[in-house]
C-alpha positions in Angstrom: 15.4 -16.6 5.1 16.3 -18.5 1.6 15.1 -15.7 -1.0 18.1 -13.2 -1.9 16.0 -10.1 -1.7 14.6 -7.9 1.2 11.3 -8.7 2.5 9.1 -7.9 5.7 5.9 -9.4 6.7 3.2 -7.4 8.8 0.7 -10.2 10.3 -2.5 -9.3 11.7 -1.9 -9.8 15.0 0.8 -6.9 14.6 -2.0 -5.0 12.9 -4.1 -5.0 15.8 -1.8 -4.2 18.6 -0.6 -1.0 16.8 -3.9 -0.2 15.8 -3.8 0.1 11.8 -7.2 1.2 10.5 -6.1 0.0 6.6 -3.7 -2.0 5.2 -1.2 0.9 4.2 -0.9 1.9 7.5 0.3 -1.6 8.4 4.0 -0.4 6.6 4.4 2.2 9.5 6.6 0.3 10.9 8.6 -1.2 8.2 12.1 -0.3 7.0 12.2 1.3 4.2 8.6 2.3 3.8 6.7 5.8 3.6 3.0 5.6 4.2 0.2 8.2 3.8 2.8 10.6 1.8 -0.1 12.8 0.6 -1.8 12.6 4.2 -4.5 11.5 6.1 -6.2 10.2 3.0 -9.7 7.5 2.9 -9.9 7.4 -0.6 -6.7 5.3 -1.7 -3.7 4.3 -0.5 0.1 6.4 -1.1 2.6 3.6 -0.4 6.7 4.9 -0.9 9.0 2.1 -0.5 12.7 2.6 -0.9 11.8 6.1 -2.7 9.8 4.8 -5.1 6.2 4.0 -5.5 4.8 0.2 -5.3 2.8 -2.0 -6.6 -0.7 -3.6 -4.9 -1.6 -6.6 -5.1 -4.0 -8.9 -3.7 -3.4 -12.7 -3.0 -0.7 -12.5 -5.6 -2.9 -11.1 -8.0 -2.5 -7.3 -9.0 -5.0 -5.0 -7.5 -5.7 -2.7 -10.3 -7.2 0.5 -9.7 -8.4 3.3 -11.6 -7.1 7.0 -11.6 -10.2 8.2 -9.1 -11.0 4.7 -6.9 -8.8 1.8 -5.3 -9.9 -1.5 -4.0 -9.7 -1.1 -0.5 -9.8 -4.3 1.6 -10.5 -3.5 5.7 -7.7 -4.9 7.6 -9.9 -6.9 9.5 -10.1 -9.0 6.0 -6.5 -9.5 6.1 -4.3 -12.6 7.7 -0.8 -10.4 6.6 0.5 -8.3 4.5 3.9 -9.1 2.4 6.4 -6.6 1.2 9.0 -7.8 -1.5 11.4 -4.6 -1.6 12.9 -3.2 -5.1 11.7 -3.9 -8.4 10.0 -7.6 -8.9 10.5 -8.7 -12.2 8.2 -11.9 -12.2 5.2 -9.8 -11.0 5.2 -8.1 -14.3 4.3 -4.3 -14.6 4.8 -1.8 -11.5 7.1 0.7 -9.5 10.4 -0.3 -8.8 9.5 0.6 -5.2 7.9 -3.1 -4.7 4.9 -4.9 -4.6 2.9 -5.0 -1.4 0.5 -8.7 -1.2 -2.4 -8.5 0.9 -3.1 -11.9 2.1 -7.0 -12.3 2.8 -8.0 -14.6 5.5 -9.2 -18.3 4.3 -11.2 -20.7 5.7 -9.1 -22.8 8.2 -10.3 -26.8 9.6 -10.1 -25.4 13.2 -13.3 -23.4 14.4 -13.3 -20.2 14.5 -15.7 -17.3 16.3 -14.7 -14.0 17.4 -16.4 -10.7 17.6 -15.4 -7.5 18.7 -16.8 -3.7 19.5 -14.6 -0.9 19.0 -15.0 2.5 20.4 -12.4 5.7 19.6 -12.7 9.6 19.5 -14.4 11.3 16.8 -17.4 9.7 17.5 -16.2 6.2 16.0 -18.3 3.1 16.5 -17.1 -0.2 14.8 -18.0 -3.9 15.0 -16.7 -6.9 13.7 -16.6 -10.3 13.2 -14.6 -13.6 12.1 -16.7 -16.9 12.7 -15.5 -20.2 11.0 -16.4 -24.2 10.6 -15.7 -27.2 8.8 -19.2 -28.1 7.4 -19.0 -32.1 7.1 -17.1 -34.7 9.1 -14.1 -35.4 7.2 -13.6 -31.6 6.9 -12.8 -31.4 3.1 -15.3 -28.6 3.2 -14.2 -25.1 4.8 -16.8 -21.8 5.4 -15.5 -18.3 6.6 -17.4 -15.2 7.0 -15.5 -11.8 8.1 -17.6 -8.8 8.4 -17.8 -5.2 9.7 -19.6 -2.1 10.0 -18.6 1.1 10.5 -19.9 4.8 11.9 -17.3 7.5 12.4 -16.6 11.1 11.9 -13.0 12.3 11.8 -10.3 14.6 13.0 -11.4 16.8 9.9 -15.0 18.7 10.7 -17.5 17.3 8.4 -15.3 14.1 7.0 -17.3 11.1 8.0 -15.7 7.6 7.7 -18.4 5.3 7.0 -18.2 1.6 5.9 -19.7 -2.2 5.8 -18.4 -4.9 4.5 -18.9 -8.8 4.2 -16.4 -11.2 3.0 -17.6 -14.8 3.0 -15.0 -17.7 1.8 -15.1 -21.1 1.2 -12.5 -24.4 0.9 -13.2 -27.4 -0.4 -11.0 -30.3 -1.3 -12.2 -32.2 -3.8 -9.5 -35.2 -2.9 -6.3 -35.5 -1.6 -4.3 -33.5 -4.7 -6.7 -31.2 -5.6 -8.5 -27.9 -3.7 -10.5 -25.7 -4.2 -10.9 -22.0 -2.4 -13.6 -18.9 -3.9 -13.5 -15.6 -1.5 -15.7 -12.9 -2.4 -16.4 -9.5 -0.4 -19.0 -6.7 -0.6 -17.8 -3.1 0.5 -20.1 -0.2 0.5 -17.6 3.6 1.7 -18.8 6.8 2.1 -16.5 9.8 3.2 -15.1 13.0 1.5 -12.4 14.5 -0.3 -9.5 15.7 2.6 -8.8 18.8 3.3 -6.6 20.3 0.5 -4.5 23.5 1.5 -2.6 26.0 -0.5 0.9 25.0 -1.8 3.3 25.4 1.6 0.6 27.0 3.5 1.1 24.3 6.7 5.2 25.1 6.5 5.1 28.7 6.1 4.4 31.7 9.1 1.0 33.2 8.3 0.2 36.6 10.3 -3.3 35.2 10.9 -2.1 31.8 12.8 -1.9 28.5 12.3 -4.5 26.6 10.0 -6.2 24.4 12.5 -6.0 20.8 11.3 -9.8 20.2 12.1 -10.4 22.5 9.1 -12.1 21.5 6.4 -11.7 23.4 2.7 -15.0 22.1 1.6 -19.1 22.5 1.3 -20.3 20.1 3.9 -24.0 19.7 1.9 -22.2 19.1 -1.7 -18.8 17.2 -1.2 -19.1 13.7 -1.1 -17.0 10.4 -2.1 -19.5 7.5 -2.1 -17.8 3.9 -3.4 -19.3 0.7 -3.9 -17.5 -2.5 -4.0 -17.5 -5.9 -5.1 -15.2 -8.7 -5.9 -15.1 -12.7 -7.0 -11.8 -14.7 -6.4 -11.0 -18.6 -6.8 -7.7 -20.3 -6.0 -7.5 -23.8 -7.9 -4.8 -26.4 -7.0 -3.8 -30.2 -8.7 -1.1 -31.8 -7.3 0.1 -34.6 -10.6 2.6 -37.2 -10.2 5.3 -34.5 -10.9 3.4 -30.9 -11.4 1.3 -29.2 -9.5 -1.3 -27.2 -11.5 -2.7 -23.7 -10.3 -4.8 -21.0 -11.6 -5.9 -18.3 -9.7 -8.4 -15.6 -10.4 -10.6 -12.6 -9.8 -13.2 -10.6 -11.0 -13.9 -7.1 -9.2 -16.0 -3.9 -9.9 -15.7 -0.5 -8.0 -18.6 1.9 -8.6 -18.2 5.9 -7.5 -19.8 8.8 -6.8 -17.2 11.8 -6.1 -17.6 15.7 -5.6 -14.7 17.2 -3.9 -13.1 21.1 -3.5 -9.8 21.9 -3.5 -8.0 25.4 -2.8 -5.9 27.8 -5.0 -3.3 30.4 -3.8 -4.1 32.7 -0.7 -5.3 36.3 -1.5 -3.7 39.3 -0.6 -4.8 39.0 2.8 -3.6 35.5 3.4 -6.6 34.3 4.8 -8.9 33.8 1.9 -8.2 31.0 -0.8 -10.4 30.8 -4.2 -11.4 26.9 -4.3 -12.4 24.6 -7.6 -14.3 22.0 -8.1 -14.0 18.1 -8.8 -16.4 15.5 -9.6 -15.8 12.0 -11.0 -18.9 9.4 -12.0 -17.2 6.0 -12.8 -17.1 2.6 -13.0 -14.6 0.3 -13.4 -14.8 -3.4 -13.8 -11.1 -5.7 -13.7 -10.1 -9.2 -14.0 -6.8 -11.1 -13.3 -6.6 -14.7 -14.3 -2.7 -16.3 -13.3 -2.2 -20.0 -14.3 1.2 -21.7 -13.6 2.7 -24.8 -13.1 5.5 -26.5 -10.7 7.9 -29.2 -10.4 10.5 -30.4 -8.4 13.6 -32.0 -10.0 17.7 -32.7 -9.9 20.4 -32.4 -12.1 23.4 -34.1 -10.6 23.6 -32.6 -7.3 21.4 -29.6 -8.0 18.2 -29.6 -6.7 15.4 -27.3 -8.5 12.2 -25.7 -7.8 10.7 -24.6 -11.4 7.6 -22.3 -11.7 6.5 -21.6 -15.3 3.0 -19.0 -15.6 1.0 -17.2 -18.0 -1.3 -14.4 -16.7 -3.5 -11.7 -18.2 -5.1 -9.0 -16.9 -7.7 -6.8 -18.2 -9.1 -3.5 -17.0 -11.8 -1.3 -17.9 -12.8 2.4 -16.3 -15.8 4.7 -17.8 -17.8 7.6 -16.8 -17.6 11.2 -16.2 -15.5 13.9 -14.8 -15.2 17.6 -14.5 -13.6 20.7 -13.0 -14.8 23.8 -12.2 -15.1 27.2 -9.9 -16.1 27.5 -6.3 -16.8 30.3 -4.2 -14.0 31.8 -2.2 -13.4 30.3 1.4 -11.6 31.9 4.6 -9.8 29.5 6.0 -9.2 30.9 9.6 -13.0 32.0 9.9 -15.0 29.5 7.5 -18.8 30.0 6.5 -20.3 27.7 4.8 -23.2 27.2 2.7 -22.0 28.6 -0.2 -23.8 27.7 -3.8 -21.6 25.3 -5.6 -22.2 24.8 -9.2 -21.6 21.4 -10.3 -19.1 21.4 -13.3 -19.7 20.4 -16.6 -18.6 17.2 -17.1 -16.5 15.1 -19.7 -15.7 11.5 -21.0 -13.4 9.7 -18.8 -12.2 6.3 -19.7 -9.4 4.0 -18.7 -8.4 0.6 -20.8 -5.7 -1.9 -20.2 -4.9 -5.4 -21.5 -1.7 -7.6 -20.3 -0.8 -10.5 -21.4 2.7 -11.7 -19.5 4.5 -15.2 -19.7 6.6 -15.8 -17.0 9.8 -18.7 -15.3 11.4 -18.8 -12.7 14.1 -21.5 -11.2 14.9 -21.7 -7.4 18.4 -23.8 -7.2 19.7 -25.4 -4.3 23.4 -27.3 -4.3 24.0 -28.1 -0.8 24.4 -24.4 1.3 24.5 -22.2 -2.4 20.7 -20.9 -2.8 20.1 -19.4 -6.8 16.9 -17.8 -8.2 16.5 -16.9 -11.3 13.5 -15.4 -12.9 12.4 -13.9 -16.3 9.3 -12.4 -17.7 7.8 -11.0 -20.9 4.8 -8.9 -20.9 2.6 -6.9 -23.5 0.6 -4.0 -22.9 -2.4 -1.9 -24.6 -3.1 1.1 -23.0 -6.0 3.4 -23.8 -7.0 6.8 -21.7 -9.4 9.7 -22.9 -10.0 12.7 -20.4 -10.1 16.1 -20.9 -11.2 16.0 -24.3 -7.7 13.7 -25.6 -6.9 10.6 -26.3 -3.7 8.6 -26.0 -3.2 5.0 -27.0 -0.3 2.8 -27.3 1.3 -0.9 -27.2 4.1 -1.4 -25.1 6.4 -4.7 -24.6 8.9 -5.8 -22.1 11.6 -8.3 -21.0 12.2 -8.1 -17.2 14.3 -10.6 -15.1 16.3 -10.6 -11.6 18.6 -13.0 -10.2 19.6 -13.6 -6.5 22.4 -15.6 -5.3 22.6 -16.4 -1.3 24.6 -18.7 1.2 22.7 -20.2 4.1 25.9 -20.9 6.8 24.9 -23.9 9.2 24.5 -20.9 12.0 21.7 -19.1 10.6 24.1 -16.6 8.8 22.7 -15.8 5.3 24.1 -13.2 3.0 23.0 -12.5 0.0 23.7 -10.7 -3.7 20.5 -10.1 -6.6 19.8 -7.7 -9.2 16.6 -7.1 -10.5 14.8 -4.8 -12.8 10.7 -3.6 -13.7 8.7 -1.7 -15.7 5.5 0.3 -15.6 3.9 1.6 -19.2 3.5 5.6 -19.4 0.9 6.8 -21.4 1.4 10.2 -23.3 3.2 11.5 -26.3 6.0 13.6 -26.8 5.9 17.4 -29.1 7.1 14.1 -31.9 3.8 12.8 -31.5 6.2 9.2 -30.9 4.6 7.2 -27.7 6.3 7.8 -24.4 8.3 4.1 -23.7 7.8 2.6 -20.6 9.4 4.0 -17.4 12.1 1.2 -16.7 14.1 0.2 -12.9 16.5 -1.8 -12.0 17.8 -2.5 -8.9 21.4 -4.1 -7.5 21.1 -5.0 -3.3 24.1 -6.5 -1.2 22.5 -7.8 2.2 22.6 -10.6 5.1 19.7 -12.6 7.2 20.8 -13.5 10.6 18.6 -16.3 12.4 20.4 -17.6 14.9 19.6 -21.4 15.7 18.7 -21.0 19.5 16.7 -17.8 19.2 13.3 -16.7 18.2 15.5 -13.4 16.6 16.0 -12.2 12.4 17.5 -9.8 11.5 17.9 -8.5 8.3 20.7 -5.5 6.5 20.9 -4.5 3.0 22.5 -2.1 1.2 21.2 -1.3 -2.4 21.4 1.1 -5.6 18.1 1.7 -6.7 17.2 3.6 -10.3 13.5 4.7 -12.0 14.8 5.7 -15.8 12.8 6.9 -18.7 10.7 9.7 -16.3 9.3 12.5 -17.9 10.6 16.1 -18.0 9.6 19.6 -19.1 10.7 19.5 -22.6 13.0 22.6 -23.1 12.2 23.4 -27.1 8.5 23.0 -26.7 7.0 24.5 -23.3 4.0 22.3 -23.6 5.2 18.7 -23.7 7.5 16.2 -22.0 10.4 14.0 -22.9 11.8 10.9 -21.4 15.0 12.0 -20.0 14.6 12.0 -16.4 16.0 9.8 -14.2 16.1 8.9 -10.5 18.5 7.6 -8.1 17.9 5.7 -4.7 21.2 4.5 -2.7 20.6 3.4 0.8 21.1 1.0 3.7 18.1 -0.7 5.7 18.0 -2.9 8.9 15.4 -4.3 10.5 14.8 -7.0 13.1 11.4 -9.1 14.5 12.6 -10.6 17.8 11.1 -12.2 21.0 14.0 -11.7 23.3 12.6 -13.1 26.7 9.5 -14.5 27.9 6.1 -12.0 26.9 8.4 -9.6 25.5 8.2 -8.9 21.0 10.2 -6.7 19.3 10.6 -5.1 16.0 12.6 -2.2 14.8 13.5 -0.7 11.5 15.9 1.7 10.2 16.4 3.4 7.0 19.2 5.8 5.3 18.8 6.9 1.6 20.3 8.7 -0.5 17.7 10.2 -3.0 18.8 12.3 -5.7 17.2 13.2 -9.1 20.2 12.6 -11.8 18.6 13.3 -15.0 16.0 15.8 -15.9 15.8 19.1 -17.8 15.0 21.5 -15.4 18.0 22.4 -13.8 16.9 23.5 -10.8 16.0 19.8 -9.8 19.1 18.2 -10.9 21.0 16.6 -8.1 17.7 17.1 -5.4 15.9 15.5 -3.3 13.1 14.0 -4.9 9.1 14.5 -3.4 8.0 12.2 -0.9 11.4 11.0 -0.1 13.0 11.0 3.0 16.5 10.7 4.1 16.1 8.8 7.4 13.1 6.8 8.7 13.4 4.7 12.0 11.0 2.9 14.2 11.2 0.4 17.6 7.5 -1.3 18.7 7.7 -3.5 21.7 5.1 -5.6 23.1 5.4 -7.2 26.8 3.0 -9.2 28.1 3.0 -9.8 32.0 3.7 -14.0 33.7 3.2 -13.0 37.0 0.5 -14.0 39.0 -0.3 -10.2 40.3 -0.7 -9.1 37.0 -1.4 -12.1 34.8 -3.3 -11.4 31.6 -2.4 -7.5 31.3 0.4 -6.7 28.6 1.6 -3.2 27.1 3.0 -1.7 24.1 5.0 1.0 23.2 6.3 2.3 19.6 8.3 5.4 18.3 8.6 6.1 14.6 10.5 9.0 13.3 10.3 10.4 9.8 12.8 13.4 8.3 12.0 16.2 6.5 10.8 16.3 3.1 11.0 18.2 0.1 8.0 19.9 -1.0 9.0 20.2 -4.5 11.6 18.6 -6.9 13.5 21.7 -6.4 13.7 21.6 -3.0 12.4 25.3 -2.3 11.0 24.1 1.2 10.7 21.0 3.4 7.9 19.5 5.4 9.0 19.5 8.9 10.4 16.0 10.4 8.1 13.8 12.8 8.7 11.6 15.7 5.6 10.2 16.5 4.5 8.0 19.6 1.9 5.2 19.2 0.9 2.6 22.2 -1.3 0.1 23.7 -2.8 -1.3 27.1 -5.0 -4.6 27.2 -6.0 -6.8 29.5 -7.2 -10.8 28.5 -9.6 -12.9 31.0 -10.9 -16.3 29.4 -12.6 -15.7 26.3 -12.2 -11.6 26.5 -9.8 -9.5 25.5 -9.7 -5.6 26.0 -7.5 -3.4 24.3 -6.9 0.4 24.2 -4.8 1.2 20.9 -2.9 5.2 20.7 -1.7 6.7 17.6 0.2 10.1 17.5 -0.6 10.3 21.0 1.8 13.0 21.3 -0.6 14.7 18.8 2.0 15.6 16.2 1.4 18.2 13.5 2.4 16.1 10.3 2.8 18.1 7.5 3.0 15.9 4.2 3.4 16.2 0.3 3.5 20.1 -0.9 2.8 21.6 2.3 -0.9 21.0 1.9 -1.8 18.1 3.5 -1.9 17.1 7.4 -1.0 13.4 8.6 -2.9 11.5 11.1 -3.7 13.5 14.9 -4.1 11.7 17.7 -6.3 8.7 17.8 -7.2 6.7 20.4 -9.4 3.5 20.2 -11.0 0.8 22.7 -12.0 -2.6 22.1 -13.7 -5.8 23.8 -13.2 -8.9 21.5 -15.1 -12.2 22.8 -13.7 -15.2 21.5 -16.4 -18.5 21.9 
């Protein structure tokens, strides 16, 4: 209510009743946000926030990722998830979309034990389980353990979505200033590459029909996408006389195995595509160490919150990749079996090194609420593929300031301006380094909380701008310049309410203005940009029955709507709007609790990205959780 920027928070209670299956699918229902813009996807996660891509992060540590595999966390590992809209300049490099926090679940004093089967069309079988417990008397010492597994095919023929995983955690304070907290988690993932469909195939008429959304563009006996997991976090706290010290850390390594086929153009007889080939060996190894330091102070009448921190992060990404042919496929009458060849593969390797020193001031005087933040980061980036190299050093001064007044009636409005940057790696037909893509960010909004009720809401209205994105350079064909740059205005509301007894609310709405305002192609200038849309909206309500006739049953209902979208920067063709329908039924007696979670259940035909990728179908899951 207090911090002068948009921000939502998804907990995992909401998770469960709208049935997410990952953590990016927990932003469907957030103001502002795009999910799954390139599809249905298992592999990694396609976030769009405000028209702009964001940033991951994992307890407030950045979740880096290589170019072919993300960490994935199940949502089942999750307490929340935390979305700071626009560009966040203390977080150091990233869209100017935001930065999205996963929040893993901790060891608590209070016992915990819960387990739960879950059932759901194609064929999925999941179980889980959360079990807890102080492990001495005086509970200074917390244990957690949070594990899954999971068999399932998909709405794609031959896609499988496979998974364990085991996150154990553990707490333990040392005295009364000083804590200690270590989470680790093992992940093993095995699934394929999604269906990938000519360019506007799923938006244009085809004499032959429609492309049935079960189809898959594959080999069934040579694609795979097999990742292993693995990460090591601790969270230190000392509370001094004046300071409190933290450093927080974590190691993590992702292992893959990945074969995929993609499609070309449509023959003359629009039904049979010529596919290629895709095959990535890698490994890639990260660590994120954040040390700060806080006080509490006055200055006359000013009371202040300072946060000073210096955090580095390293990453490193090796192995092998490769393209080649594959034998033709027809798409409306598919035979498989085909001999692929696998392609000849290539060095691939990813570096990065950060280094970033970081303040920021929280002010109160009396009703007046100021932050001010800056940060200074340095970056080496190194990438080899396809036979090239590109290496460069990059540094950068961000900073944001936020000023809001917090009326005695819950009435908060608020003014900040904020800016990020993300390093690009390339170089121009110059041979000089491309400089970092920059954004910046000016948002006018209000937070309502009104005294008596369990009610926010939230409005803002912001101007939003990505600068320094590459562009066809016009003299030579075969390079880019830094010219480009993007535009975002819009308005957002959104509200979390519990208006009567059993009865929770939230609802979300969304109108942008996207438009490219820079770039050298012509033809884009003044667009839409690609996985933008103009207006998003979305209501959820949860109700859960008092009355003795039907006392433990409650329901849950959700719409979401999406416009169309541009399949190119251009704006040749759109992917068709979607209103979507998600609900739930569930039923608690004593220590039980059954649930039956719908998504899409009107069965939608979402079309995303070029007009080559479908969104989620209908899905429909049961549960039984026991709690003991």
């Amino acid at each position: 209510m207090e911090t002068p920027q948009s921000i939502s928070v998804v907990t995992n209670q909401r998770m469960q009743n709208q049935g997410m299956q990952s953590f990016d699918q927990a932003l469907r229902y957030t103001a502002g946000a795009m999910t799954e813009v390139t599809g249905s996807d298992l592999r990694a996660s396609f976030i769009n926030i405000r028209g702009f891509e964001s940033t991951v992060y994992r307890d407030g540590l950045i979740n880096i990722a290589s170019s072919w595999a993300e960490y994935r966390p199940e949502t089942t590992e999750l307490e929340r998830v935390e979305i700071l809209k626009g560009p966040a300049s203390i977080y150091g490099r990233g869209g100017p979309g935001g930065v999205v926090n996963l929040v893993s679940k901790r060891p608590v004093a209070e016992p915990i034990s819960e387990a739960e089967l879950v059932f759901g069309n194609f064929e999925h079988y999941q179980a889980n389980i959360d079990v807890g417990r102080a492990l001495n008397e005086d509970k200074s010492v917390l244990f957690r353990l949070n594990a899954m597994a999971r068999n399932s095919d998909t709405q794609t023929d031959f896609i499988n979505d496979d998974r364990m995983m085991i996150a154990p955690s553990l707490t333990w304070k040392l005295d009364e200033r000083t804590s200690l907290t270590v989470l680790a988690d093992v992940a093993r993932q095995s699934t394929k590459q999604k269906s990938w469909f000519p360019w506007q195939s799923l938006t244009q008429d085809n004499p032959n029909g429609e492309i049935p959304i079960n189809r898959f563009t594959g080999e069934p006996d040579w694609d795979k996408y097999e990742k292993d997991m693995a990460s090591l976090a601790y969270f230190f706290e000392h509370q001094f006389d004046h300071w409190t010290l933290r450093q927080n850390a974590r190691v993590s390594r992702v292992d893959l195995d990945y074969r995929g086929i993609g499609t070309g153009d449509f023959m003359t007889d629009q039904r049979t595509v010529d596919r290629w080939t895709w095959a990535v060996d890698n490994t890639s190894q990260a660590a994120v160490v954040d040390t700060q330091a806080e006080t509490k102070f006055k200055t006359g009448n000013v009371e202040h919150r300072l946060l000073l921190g210096l955090d580095y992060q390293r990453f490193r990404s090796s192995g092998f990749m490769g393209s080649g042919g594959a034998p033709d496929l027809d798409l409306f009458n598919p035979v498989y079996g085909s001999e692929v060849i696998d392609p000849e593969m290539s060095v691939a390797k990813e570096r990065l090194d950060q280094w970033g020193v970081y303040a920021q001031d929280q002010l109160r005087l009396e009703n007046w609420r100021l932050n001010l933040s800056t940060r200074f980061d340095k970056t080496k980036t190194y990438d080899e593929s396809w036979g090239s190299i590109s290496e460069q050093k990059d540094s950068e001064p961000t900073y944001s300031a936020g000023l809001l007044y917090a009326f005695d009636n819950g009435f908060n409005p608020y003014l900040s301006y904020s800016t990020s940057f993300k390093p690009v790696l390339g170089r121009g037909a110059d041979e000089q380094a491309f400089v970092p893509e920059t954004g910046r960010q000016i948002e006018l909004g209000v937070k309502w909380q009104p005294l008596t009720e369990n009610l926010m809401l939230t409005f803002s209205a912001f101007d939003l701008r990505k600068q320094n994105v590459t562009t066809s350079d016009p003299v030579n064909p075969n390079f880019n310049v830094q010219t480009g740059e993007i535009r975002t205005r819009g308005l957002e509301f959104e509200a979390v309410a519990s208006l009567m007894r059993g009865l929770d609310l939230t609802a979300s709405l969304a109108l942008l203005d996207p438009e490219i305002t820079a770039t050298n192609n012509l033809a884009e200038l003044g667009k839409q940009p690609v996985h933008t849309a103009k207006q998003t909206a979305s209501l959820w309500a949860n109700y859960r029955f008092d009355n003795a006739s039907l006392a433990g049953w409650y329901l849950g209902a959700g719409v979401r709507y999406i416009a169309e979208t541009p399949g190119n920067d251009a704006n040749e063709y759109f992917n068709p709007s979607s209103t979507i329908f998600d609900g739930l039924i569930g039923y608690r007696y004593n220590s039980y609790n059954l649930v039956i979670n719908g998504t899409n259940l009107g069965n939608e035909r979402i079309i995303t990205n070029r007009g080559n990728f479908f969104g989620q179908a209908r899905t429909i899951k049961a549960s039984i959780n026991y709690i003991w």
